[in-house]
C-alpha positions as CSV (number, residue, x, y, z in Angstrom):
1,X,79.6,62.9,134.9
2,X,79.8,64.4,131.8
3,X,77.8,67.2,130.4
4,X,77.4,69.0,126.7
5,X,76.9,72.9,126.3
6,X,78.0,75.9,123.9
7,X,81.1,78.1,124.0
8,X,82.0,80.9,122.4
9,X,86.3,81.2,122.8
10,X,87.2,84.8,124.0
11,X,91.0,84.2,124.3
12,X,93.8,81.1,123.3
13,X,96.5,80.6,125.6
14,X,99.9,81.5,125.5
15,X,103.2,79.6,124.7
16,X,102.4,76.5,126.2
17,X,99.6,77.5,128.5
18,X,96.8,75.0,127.7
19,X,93.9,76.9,129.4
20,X,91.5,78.8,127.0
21,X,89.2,81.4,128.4
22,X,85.7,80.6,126.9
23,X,82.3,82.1,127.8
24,X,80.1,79.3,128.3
25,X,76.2,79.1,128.0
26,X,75.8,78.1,130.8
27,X,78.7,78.9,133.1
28,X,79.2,82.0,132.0
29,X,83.2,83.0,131.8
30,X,85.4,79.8,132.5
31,X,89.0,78.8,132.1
32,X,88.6,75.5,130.0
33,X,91.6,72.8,129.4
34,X,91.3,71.1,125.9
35,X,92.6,67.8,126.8
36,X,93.0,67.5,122.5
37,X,95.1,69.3,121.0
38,X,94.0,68.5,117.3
39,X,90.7,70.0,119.0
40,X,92.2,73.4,120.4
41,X,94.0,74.1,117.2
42,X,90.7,74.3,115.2
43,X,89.5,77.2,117.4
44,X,90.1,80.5,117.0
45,X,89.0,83.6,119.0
46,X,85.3,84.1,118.4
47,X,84.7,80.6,117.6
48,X,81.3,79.2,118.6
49,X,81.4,75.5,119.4
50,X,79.9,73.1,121.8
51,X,82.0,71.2,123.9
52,X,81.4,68.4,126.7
53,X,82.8,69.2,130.0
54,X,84.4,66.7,132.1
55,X,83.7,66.5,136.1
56,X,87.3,67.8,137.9
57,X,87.7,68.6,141.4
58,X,88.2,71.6,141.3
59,X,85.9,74.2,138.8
60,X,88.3,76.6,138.2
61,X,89.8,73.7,135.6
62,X,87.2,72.2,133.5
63,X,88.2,69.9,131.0
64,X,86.8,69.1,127.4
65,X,87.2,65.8,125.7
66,X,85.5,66.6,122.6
67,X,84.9,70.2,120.6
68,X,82.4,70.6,117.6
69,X,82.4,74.1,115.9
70,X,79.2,75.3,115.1
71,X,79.9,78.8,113.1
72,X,82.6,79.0,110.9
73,X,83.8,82.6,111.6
74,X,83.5,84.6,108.2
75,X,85.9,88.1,107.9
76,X,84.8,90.1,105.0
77,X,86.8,93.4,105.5
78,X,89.6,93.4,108.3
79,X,87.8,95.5,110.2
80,X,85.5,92.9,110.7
81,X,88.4,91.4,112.4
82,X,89.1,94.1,114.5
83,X,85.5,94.9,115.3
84,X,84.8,91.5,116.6
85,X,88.1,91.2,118.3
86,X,87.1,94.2,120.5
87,X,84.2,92.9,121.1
88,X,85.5,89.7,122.5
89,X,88.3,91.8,124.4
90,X,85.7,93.8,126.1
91,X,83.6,90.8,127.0
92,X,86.7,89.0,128.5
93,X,87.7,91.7,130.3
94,X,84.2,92.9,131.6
95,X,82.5,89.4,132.5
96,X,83.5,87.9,136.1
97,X,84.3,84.3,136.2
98,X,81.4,81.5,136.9
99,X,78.7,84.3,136.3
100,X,76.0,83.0,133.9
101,X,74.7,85.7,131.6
102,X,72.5,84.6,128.8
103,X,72.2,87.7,127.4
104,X,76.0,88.6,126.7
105,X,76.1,85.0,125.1
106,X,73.5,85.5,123.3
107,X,74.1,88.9,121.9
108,X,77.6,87.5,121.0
109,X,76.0,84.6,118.7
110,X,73.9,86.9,117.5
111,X,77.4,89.3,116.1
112,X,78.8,85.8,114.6
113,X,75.8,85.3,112.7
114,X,75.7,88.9,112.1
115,X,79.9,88.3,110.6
116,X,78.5,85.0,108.5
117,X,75.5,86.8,107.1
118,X,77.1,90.1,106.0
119,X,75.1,91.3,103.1
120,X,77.1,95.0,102.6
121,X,73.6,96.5,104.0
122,X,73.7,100.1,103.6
123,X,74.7,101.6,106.7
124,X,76.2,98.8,108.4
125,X,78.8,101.0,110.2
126,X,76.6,102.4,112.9
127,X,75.5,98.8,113.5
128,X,78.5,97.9,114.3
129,X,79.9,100.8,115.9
130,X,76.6,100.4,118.4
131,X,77.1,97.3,119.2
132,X,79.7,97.9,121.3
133,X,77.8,99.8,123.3
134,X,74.4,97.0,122.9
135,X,77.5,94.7,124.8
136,X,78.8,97.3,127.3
137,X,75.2,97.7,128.7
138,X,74.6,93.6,128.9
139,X,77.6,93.7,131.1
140,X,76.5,96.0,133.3
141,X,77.2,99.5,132.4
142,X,74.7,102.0,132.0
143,X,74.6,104.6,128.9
144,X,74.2,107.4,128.7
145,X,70.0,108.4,128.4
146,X,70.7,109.9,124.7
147,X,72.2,106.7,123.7
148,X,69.3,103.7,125.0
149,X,66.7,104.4,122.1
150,X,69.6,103.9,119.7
151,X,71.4,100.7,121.8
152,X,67.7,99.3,121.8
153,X,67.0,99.4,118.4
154,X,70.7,98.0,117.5
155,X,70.1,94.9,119.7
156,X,66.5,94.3,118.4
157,X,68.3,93.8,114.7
158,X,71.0,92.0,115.4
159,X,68.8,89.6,117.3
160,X,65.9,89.7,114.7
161,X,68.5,89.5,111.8
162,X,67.2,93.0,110.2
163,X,70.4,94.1,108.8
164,X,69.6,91.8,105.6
165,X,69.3,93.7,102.2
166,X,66.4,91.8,101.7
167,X,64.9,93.0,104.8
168,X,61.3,94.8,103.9
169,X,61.6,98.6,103.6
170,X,61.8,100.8,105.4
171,X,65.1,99.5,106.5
172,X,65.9,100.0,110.3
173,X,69.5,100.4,109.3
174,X,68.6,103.6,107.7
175,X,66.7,104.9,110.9
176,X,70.0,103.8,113.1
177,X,72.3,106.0,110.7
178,X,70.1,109.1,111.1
179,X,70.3,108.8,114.9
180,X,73.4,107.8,115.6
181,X,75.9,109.5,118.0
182,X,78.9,107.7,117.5
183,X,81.2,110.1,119.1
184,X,79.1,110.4,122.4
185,X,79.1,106.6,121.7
186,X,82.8,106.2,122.1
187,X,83.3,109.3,124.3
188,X,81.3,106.8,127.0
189,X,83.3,103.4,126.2
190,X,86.5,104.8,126.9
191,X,84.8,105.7,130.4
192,X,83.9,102.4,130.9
193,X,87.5,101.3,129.9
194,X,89.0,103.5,132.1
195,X,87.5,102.0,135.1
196,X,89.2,98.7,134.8
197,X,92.2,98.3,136.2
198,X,94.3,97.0,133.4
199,X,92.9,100.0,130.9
200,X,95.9,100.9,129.5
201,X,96.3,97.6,128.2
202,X,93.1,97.7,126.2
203,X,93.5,98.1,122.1
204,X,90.3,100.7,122.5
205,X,92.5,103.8,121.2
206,X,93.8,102.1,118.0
207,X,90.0,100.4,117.4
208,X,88.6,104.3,117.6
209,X,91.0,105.3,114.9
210,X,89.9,102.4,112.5
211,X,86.3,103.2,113.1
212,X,86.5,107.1,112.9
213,X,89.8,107.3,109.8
214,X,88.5,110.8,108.8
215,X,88.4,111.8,112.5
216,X,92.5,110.6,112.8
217,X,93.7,112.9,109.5
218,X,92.2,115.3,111.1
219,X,93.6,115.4,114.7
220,X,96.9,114.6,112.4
221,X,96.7,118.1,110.6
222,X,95.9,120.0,113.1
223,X,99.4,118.7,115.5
């Protein structure tokens, strides 16, 4: 039996490994074998693709005999690049095995189309910068109450596509700029971090510099 659903790649293998670790719309996190290889070499982390899973016995190693991408990943700024990256790290890291969630999967579509569709809207930042958090509290973790009005409002536009610079005024990106607590923001993901037990193998400290470069030349002159 053979049957056809959406992926969205979170990590490739190593070396020679041929397992990919995939979040699946309908399986939620999986470890998927890409019997191709001409296939697995077109994806990339953060690709979105659909794939047809082959039956196997045993579920902890699906196999594909087919992959079509869907949305070509567009980068335009390398922190794009390291924005989404996190994103998928966190999601990886955060989401246990054969757990559906429609939500996270969805929310991640929604940041690919958000990457393909990048119209340098004014304030964009603090959309992205929240939308960390939007993904932290799909998985599971609760913010803190200063932040929820905030987290709401970010995953309402990225779902409704409101980020747009043709999107009628008054723009919501303007009203997530001017109530935005980024620092509180971060101050809580690193919390979450920490209570994994590989945190210190996360990329979170070098991601916080990127998004907050006046904050590092600081710390840097005061030492």
């Amino acid at each position: 039996m053979q049957t056809k659903e959406r992926g969205i790649l979170l990590q490739r293998p190593l070396h020679q490994q041929s397992c990919f670790t995939v979040f699946s719309s309908e399986r939620g996190k999986i470890a998927l074998t890409i019997l191709d290889r001409r296939y697995g070499q077109r994806l990339h982390p953060g690709s979105l693709f659909t794939f047809v899973v082959r039956t196997s016995p045993s579920r902890n190693h699906l196999a594909t005999c087919c992959v079509d991408e869907l949305v070509p990943l567009v980068y335009h700024h390398p922190t794009d690049i390291f924005w989404f990256h996190h994103l998928l790290e966190l999601c990886s890291a955060f989401s246990p095995e054969y757990q559906p969630n429609s939500d996270v999967f969805d929310f991640l579509a929604d940041c690919i189309t958000l990457l393909a569709t990048h119209d340098k809207a004014p304030d964009l930042y603090y959309l992205q910068c929240l939308c960390r958090g939007v993904l932290m509290w799909l998985l599971g973790f609760h913010p803190p109450e200063k932040l929820i009005n905030c987290l709401l409002l970010a995953h309402g536009i990225c779902k409704h596509r409101l980020y747009r610079v043709d999107t009628p005024p008054p723009h919501p990106l303007a009203s997530l700029a001017g109530n935005s607590d980024t620092k509180e923001l971060d101050v809580w993901i690193v919390d979450c971090i920490q209570s994994h037990p590989q945190a210190s193998t996360f990329k979170t400290s070098e991601l916080l510099r990127l998004y907050h470069p006046q904050k590092s030349e600081d710390d840097h002159e005061n030492t």
